[in-house]
Backbone as CSV, one residue per row, in Angstrom:
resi,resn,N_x,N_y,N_z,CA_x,CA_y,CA_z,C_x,C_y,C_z
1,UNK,0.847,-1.199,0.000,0.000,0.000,0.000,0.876,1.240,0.000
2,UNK,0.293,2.232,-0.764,0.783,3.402,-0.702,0.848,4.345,-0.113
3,UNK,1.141,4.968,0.891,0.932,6.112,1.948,2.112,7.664,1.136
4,UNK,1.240,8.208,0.829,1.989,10.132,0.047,2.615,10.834,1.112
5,UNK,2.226,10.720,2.802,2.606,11.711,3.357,4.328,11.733,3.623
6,UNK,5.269,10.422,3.620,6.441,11.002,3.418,6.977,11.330,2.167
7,UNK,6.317,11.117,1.152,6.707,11.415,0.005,6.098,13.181,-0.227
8,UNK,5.189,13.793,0.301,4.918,14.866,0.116,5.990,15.913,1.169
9,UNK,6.379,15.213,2.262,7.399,16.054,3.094,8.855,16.127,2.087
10,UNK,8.952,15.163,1.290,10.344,15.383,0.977,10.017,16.556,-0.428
11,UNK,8.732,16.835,-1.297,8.585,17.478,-1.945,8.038,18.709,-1.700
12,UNK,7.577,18.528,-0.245,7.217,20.227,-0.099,5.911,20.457,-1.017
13,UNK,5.010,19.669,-1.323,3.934,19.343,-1.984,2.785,18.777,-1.001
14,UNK,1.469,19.460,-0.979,0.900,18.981,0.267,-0.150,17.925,-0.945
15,UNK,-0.377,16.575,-0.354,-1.360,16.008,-1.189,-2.795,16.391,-1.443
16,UNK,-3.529,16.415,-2.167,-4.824,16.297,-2.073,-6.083,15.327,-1.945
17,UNK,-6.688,15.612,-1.127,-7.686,14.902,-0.298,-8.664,14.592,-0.982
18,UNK,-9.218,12.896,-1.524,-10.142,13.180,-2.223,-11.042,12.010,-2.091
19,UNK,-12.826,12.499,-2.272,-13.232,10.945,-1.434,-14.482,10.902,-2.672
20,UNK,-14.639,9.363,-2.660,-15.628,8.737,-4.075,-17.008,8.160,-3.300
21,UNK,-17.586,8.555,-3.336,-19.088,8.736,-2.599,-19.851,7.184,-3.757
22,UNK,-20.304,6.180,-2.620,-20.867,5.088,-3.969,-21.940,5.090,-3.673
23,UNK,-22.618,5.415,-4.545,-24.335,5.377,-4.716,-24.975,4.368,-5.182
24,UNK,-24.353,3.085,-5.208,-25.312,1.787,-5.657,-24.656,0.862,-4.617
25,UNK,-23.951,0.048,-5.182,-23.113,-1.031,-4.688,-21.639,-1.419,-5.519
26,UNK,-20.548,-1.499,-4.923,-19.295,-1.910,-5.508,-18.652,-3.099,-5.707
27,UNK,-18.336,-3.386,-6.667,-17.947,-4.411,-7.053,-16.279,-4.558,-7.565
28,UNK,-15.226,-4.638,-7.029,-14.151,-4.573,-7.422,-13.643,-5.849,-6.639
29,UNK,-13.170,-6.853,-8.120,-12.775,-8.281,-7.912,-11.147,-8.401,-7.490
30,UNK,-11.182,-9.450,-6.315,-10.159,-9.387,-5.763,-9.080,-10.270,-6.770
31,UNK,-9.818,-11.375,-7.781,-9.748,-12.561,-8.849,-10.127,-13.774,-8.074
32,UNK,-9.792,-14.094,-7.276,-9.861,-15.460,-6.605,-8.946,-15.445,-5.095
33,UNK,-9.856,-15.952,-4.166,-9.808,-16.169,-3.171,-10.226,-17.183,-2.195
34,UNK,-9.924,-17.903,-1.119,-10.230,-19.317,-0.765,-11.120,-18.311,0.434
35,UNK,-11.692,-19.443,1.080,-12.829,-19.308,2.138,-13.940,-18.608,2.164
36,UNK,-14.147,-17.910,0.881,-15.564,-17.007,0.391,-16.670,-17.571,-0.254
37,UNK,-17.783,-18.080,-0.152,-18.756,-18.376,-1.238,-18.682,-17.869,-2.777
38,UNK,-18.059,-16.739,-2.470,-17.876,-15.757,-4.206,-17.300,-16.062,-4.741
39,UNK,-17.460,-16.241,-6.377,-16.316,-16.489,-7.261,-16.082,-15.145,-7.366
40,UNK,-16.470,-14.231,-7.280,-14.958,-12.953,-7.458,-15.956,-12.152,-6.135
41,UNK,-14.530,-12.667,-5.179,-14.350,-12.101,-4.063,-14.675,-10.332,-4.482
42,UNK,-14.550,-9.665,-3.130,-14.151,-7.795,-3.233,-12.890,-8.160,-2.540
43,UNK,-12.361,-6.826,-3.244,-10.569,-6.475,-3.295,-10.423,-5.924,-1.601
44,UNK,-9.835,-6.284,-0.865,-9.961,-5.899,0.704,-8.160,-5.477,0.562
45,UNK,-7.764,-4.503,1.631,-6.494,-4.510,1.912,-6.557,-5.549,3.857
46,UNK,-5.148,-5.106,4.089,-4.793,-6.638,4.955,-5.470,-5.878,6.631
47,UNK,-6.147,-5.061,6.516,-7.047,-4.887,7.668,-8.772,-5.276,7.393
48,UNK,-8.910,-5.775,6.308,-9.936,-5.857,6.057,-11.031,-5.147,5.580
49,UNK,-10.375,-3.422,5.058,-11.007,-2.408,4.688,-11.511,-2.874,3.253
50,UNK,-12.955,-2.328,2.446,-13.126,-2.348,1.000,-12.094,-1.272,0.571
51,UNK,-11.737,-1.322,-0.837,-10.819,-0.277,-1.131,-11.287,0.031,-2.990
52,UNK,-10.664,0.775,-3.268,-10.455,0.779,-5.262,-9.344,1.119,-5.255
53,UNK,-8.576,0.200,-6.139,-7.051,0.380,-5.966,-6.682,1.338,-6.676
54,UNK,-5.416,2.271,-6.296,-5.250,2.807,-7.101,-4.266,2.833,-8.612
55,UNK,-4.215,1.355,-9.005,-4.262,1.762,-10.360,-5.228,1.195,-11.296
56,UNK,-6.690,0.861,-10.875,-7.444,0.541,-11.485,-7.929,2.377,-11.188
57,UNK,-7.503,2.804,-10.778,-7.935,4.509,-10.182,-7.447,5.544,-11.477
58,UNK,-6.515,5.063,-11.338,-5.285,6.197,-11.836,-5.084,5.619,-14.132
59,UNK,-5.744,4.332,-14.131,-5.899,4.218,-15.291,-7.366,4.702,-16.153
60,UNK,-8.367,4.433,-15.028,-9.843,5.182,-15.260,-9.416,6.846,-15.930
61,UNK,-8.211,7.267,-14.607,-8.172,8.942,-15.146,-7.678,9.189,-15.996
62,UNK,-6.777,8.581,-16.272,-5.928,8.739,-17.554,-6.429,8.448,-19.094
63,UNK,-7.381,7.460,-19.068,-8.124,7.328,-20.102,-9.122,8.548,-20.099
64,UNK,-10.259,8.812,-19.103,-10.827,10.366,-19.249,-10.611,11.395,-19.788
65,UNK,-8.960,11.734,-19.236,-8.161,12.763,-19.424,-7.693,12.955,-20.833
66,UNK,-7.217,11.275,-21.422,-6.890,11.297,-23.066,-8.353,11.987,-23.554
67,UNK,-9.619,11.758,-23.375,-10.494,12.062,-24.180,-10.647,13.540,-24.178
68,UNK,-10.651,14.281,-22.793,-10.805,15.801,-23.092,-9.442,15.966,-24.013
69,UNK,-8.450,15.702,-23.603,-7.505,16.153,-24.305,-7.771,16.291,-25.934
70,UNK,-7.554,15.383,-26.599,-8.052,15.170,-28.213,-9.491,16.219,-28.250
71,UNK,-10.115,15.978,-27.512,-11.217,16.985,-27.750,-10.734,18.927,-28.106
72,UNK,-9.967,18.952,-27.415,-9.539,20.359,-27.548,-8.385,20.266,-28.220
73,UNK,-8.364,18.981,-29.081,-7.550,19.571,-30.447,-5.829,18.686,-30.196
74,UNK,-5.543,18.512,-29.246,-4.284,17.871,-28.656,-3.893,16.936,-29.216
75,UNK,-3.024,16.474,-29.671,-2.263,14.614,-30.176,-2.000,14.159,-29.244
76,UNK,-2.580,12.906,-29.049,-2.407,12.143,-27.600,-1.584,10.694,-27.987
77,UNK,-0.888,10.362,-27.521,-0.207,8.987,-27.941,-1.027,7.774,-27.410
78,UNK,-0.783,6.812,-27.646,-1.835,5.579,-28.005,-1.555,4.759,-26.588
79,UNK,-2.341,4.808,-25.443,-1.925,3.938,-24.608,-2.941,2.631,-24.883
80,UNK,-2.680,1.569,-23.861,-1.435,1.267,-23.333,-0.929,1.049,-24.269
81,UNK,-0.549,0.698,-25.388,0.757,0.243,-26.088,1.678,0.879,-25.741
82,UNK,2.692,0.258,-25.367,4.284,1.388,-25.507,5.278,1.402,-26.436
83,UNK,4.665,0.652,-27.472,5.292,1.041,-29.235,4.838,2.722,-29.451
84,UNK,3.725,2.658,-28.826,2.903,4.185,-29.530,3.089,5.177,-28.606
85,UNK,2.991,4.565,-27.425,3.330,5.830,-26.354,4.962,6.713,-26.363
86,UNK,5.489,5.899,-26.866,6.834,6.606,-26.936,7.259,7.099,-28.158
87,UNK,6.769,8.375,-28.548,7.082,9.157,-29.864,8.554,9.617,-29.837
88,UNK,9.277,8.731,-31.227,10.917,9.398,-31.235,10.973,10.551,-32.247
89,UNK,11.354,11.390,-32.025,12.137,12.345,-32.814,11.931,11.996,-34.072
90,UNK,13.159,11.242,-34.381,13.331,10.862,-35.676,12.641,10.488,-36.691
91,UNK,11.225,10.031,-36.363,10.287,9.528,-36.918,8.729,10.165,-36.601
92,UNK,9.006,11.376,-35.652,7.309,11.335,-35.089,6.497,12.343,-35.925
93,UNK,5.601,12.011,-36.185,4.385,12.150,-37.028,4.212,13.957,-36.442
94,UNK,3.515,14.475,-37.399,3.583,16.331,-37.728,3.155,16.447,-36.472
95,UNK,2.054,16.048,-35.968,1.168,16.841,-34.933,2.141,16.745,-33.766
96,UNK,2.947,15.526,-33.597,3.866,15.769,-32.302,5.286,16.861,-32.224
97,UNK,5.131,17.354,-33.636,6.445,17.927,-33.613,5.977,19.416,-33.315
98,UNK,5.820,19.733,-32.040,5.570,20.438,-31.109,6.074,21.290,-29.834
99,UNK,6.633,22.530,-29.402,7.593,22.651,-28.407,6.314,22.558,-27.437
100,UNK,5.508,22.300,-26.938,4.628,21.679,-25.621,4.918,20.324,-25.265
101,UNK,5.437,19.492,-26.670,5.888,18.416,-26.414,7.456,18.034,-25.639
102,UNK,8.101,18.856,-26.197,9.302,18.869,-25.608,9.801,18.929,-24.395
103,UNK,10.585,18.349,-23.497,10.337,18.149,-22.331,12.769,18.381,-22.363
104,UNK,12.963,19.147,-21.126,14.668,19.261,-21.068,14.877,17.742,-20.071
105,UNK,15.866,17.266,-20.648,16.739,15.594,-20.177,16.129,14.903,-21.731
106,UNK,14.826,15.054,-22.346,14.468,13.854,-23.368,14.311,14.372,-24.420
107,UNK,15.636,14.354,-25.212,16.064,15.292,-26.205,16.200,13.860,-27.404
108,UNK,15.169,13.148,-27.216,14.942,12.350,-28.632,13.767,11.545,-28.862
109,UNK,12.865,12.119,-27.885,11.451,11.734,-27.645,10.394,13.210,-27.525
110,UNK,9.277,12.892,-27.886,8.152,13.527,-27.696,7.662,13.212,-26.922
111,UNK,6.708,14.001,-25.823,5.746,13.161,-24.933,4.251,14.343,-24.412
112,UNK,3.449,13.704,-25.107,1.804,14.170,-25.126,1.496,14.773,-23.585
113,UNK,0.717,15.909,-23.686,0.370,15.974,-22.402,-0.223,15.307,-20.963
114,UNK,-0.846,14.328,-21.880,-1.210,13.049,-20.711,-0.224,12.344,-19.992
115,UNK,1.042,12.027,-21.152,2.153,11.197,-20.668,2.814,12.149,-19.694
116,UNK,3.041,13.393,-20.086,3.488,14.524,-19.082,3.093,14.514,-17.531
117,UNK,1.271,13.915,-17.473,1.291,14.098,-15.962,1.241,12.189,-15.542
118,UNK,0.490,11.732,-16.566,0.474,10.357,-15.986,1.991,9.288,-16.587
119,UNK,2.890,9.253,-17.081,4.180,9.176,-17.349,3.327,8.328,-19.036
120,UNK,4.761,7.523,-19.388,5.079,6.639,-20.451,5.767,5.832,-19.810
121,UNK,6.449,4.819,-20.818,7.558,4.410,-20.655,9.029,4.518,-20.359
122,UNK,9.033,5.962,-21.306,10.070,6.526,-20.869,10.718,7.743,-19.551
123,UNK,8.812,8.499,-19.150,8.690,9.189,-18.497,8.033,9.001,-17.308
124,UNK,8.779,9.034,-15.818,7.873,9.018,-14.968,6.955,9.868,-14.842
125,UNK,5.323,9.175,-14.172,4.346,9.721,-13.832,5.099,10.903,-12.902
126,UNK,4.404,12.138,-12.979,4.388,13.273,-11.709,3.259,13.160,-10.938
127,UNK,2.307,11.780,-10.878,0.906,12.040,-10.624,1.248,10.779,-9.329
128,UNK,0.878,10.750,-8.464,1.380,9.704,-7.483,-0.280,9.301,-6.682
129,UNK,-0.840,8.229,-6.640,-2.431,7.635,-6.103,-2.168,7.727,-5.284
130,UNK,-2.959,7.180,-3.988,-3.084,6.111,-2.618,-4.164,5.362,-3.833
131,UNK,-4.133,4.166,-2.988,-5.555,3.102,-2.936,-6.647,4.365,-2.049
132,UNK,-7.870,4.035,-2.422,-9.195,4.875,-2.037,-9.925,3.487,-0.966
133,UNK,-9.816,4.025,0.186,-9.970,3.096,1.284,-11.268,3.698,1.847
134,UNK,-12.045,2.753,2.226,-13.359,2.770,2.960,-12.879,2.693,4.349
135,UNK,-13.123,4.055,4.952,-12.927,4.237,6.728,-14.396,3.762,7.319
136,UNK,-14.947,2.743,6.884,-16.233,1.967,7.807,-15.581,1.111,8.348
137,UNK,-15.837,0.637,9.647,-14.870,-0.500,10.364,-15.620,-2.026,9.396
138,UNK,-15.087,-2.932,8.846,-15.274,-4.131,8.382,-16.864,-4.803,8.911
139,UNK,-16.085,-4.887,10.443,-17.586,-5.886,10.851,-19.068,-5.043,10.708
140,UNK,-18.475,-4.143,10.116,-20.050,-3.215,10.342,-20.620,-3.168,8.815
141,UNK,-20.231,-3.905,7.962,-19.858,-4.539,6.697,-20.579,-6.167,6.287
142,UNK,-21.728,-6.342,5.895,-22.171,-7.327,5.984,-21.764,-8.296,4.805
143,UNK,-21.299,-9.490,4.464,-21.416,-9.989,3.189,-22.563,-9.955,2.703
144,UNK,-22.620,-9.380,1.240,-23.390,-9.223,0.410,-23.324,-10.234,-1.010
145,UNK,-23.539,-11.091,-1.559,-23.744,-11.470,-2.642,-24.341,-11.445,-3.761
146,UNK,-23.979,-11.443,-4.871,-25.164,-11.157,-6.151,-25.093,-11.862,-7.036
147,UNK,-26.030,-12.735,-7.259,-25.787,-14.118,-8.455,-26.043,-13.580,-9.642
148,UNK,-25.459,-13.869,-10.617,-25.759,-13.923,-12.300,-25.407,-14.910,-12.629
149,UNK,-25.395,-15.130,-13.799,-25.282,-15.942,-15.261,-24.887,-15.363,-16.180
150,UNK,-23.830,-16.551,-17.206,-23.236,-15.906,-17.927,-24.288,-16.058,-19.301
151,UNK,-24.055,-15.002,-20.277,-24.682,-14.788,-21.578,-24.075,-15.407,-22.863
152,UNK,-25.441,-16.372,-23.733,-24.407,-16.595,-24.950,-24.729,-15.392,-25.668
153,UNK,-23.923,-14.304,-26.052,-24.227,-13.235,-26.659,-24.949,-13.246,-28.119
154,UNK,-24.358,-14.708,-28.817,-24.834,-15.544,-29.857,-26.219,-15.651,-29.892
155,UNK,-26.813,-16.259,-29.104,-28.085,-17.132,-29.308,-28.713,-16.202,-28.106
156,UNK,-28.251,-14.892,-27.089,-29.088,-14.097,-26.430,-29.937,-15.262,-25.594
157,UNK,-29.591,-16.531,-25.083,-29.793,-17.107,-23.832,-28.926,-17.163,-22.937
158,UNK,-29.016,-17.619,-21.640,-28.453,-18.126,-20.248,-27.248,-19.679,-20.884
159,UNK,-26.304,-19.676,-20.457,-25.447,-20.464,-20.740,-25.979,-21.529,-19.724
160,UNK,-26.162,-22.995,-20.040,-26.205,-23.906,-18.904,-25.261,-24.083,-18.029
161,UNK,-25.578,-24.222,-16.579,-24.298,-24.381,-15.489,-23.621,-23.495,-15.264
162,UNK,-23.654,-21.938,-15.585,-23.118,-21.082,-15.353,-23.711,-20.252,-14.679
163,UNK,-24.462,-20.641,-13.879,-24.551,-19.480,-12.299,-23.099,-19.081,-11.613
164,UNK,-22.790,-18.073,-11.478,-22.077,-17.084,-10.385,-22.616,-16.527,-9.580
165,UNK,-21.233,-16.035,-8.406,-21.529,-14.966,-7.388,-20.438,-14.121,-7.865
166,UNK,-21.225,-12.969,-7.443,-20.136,-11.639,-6.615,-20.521,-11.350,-5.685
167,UNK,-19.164,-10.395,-5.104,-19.607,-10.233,-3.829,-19.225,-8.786,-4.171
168,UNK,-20.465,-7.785,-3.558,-20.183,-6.543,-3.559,-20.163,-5.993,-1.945
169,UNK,-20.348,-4.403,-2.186,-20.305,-3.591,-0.996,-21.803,-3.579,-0.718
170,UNK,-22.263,-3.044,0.828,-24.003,-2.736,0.993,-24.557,-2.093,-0.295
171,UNK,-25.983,-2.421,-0.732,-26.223,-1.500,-1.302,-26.513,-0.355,-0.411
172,UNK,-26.850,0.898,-1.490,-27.377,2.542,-1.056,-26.580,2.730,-0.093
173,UNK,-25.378,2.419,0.500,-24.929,2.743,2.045,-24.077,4.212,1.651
174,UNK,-24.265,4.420,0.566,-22.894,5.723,0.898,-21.886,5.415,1.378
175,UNK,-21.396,4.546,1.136,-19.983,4.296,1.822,-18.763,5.064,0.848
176,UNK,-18.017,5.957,1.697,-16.976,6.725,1.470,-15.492,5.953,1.301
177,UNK,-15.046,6.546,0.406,-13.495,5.651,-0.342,-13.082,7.096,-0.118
178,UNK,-11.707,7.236,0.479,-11.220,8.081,0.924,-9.750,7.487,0.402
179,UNK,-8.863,8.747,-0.123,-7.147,8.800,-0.421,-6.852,10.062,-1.003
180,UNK,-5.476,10.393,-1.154,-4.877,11.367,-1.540,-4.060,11.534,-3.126
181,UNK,-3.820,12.249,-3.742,-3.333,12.565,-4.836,-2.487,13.607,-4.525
182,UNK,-0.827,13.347,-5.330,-0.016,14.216,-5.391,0.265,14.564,-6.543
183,UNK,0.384,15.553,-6.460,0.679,16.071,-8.499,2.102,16.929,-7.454
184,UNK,3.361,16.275,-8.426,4.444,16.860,-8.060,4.882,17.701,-9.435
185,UNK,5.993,19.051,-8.929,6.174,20.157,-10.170,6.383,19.458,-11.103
186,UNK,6.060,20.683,-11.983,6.037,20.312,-13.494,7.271,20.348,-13.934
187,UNK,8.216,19.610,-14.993,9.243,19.919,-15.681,9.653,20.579,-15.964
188,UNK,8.395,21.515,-16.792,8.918,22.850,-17.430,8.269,24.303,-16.640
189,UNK,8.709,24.254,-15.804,7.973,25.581,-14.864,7.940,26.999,-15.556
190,UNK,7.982,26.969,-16.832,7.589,27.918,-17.248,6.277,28.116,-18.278
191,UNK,6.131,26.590,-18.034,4.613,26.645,-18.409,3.497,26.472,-17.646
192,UNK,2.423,26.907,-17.688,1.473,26.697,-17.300,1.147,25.281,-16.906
193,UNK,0.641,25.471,-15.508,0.462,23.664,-14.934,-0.786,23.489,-15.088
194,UNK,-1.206,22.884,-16.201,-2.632,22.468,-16.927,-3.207,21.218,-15.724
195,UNK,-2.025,20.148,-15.260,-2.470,18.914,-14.654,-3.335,19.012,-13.562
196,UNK,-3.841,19.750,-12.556,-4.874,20.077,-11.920,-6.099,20.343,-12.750
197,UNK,-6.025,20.969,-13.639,-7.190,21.115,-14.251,-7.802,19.855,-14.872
198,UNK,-6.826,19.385,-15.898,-7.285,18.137,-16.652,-7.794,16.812,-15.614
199,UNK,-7.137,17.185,-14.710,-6.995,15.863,-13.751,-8.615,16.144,-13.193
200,UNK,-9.012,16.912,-12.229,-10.407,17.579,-12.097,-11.169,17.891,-12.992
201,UNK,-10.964,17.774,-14.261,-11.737,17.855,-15.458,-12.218,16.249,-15.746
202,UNK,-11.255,15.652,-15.479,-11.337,13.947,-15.972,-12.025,13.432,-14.904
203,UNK,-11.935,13.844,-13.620,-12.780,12.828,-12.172,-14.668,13.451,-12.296
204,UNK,-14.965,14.443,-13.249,-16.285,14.768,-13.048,-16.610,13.809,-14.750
205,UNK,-16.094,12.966,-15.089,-16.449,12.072,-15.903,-16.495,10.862,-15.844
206,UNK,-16.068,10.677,-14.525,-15.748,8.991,-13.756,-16.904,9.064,-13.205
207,UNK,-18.390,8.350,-13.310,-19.273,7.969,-12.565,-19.857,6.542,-12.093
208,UNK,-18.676,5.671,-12.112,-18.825,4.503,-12.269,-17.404,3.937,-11.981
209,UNK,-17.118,3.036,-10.958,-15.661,2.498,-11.159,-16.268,0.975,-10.702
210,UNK,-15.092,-0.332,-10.908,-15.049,-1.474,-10.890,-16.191,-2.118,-12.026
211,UNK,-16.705,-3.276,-11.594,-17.092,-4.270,-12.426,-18.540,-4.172,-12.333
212,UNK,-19.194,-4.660,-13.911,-20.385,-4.565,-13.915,-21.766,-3.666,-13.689
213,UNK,-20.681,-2.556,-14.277,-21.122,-0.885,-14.388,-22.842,-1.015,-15.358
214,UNK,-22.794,-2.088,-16.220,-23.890,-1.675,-16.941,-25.067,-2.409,-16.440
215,UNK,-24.635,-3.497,-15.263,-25.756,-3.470,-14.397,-26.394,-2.739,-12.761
216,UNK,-25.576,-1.548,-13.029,-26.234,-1.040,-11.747,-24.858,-0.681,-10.962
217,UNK,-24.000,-1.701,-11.213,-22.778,-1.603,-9.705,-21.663,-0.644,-10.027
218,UNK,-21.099,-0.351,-9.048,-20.060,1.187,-8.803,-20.535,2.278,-9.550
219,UNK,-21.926,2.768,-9.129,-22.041,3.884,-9.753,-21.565,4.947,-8.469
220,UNK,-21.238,5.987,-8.401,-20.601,6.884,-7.719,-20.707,8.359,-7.599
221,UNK,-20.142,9.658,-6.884,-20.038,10.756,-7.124,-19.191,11.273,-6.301
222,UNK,-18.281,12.234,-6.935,-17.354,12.841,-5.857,-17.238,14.171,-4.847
223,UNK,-16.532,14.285,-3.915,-16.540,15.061,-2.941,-14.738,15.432,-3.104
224,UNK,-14.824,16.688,-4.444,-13.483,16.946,-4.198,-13.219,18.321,-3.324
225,UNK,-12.136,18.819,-2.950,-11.797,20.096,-2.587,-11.594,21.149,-3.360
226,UNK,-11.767,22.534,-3.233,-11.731,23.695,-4.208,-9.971,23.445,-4.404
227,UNK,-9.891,23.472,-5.739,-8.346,24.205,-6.085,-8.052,25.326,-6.808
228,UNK,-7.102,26.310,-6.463,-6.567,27.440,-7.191,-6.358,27.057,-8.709
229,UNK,-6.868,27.725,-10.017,-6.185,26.837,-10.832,-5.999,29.015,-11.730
230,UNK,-4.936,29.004,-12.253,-4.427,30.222,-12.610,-5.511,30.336,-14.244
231,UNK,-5.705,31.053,-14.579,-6.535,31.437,-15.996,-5.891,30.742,-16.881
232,UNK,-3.893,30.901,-16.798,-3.432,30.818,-18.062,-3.258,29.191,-18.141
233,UNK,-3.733,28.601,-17.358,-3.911,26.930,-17.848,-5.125,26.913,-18.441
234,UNK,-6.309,27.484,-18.196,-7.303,27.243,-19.219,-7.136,28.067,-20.399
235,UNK,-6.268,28.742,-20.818,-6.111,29.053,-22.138,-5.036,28.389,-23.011
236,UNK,-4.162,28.382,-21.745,-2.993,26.851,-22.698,-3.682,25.638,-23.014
237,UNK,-4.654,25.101,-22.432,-5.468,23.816,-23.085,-6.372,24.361,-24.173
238,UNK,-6.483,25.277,-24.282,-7.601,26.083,-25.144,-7.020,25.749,-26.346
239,UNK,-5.681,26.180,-26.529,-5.038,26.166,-27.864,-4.735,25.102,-28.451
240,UNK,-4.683,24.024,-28.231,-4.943,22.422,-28.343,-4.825,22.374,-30.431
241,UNK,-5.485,23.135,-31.113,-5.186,22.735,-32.158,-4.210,23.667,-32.901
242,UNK,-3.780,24.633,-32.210,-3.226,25.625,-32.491,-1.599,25.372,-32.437
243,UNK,-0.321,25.536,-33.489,0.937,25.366,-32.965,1.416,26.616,-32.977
């Protein structure tokens, strides 16, 4: 597990506080686990808390974030692949040949604004999770189960012998997932730090996390904190098709 607060003392970066409010029931599979009735257990850390990990967290945002991005005009590199995520010099296609792209130490690569806050291959993330932990004490936590069946998508019947369980969170309980986010400085401090924005632009498009979203489960809403964000980041994303 991840804990930010000594990592925010050594950066002089205070984290931000941020909690995912679930308005149905959650479902995030642990894969397999012994002593449960469920074939896909919920993901618990080793006190027994529900949690959403954070990089089933931190990949939700990053995909969000690619979409505003391209929307306002931006070239975004192709995740996950990391053939595509890593644009070289020598070869990279018009739209990346860009000084927003340019980054000082990686003087033979390009790297998209997404890769900028959530990394590449070649670039570490500046964006650092926790896991989003449920502060309800466990036993106050009832097992919950929910049977289905699997679909022949083919023939639009019930497959024989294929009853399942999951095991989710209460329903309607409001149960709070609580963790922190660090966005550490930007590379190029003479630009405008867009990554607060995009990043808070991308979590009011997450209404749904874990498994089996299109029947009802992890639907959600958040409870973030106000942040300062300067004008001239919403006009540097503005220009998106503009070089």
């Amino acid at each position: 597990m991840i804990f930010l607060q000594p990592l925010s003392e050594q950066n002089s970066v205070e984290p931000i506080r941020i909690t995912a409010v679930i308005d149905t029931a959650l479902c995030v599979g642990a894969g397999g686990a012994s002593g449960v009735l469920a074939d896909k257990p919920i993901v618990r850390n080793s006190e027994k808390n529900l949690l959403i990990p954070a990089s089933q967290f931190k990949g939700r945002l990053r995909h969000e974030c690619e979409k505003i991005a391209r929307a306002l005009g931006w070239a975004i590199s192709e995740s996950p692949s990391a053939e595509k995520m890593v644009i070289r010099r020598v070869n990279a296609p018009v739209e990346f040949q860009r000084s927003e792209y340019e980054l000082p130490g990686y003087n033979e690569t390009y790297h998209c604004l997404i890769s900028q806050i959530f990394g590449d291959p070649v670039l570490p993330s500046r964006v650092i999770f926790e896991d989003l932990i449920c502060k309800e004490e466990p036993e106050n936590l009832p097992e919950v189960l929910r049977p289905g069946v699997t679909i022949n998508r083919r023939r639009r019947t019930a497959e024989e012998k294929k009853l399942y369980f999951l095991e989710t969170s209460p329903v309607n309980a409001q149960l709070r997932f609580e963790g922190n986010i660090l966005i550490q400085p930007s590379l190029k401090p003479e630009q405008p730090d867009y990554a607060p924005v995009l990043i808070w632009a991308g979590l009011q498009h997450i209404h749904a996390l874990g498994g089996s979203k299109s029947a009802g489960l992890g639907w959600l809403h958040w409870e973030l904190p106000k942040i300062e964000v300067d004008e001239k980041a919403w006009q540097f994303l503005a220009k998106g098709g503009v070089k």
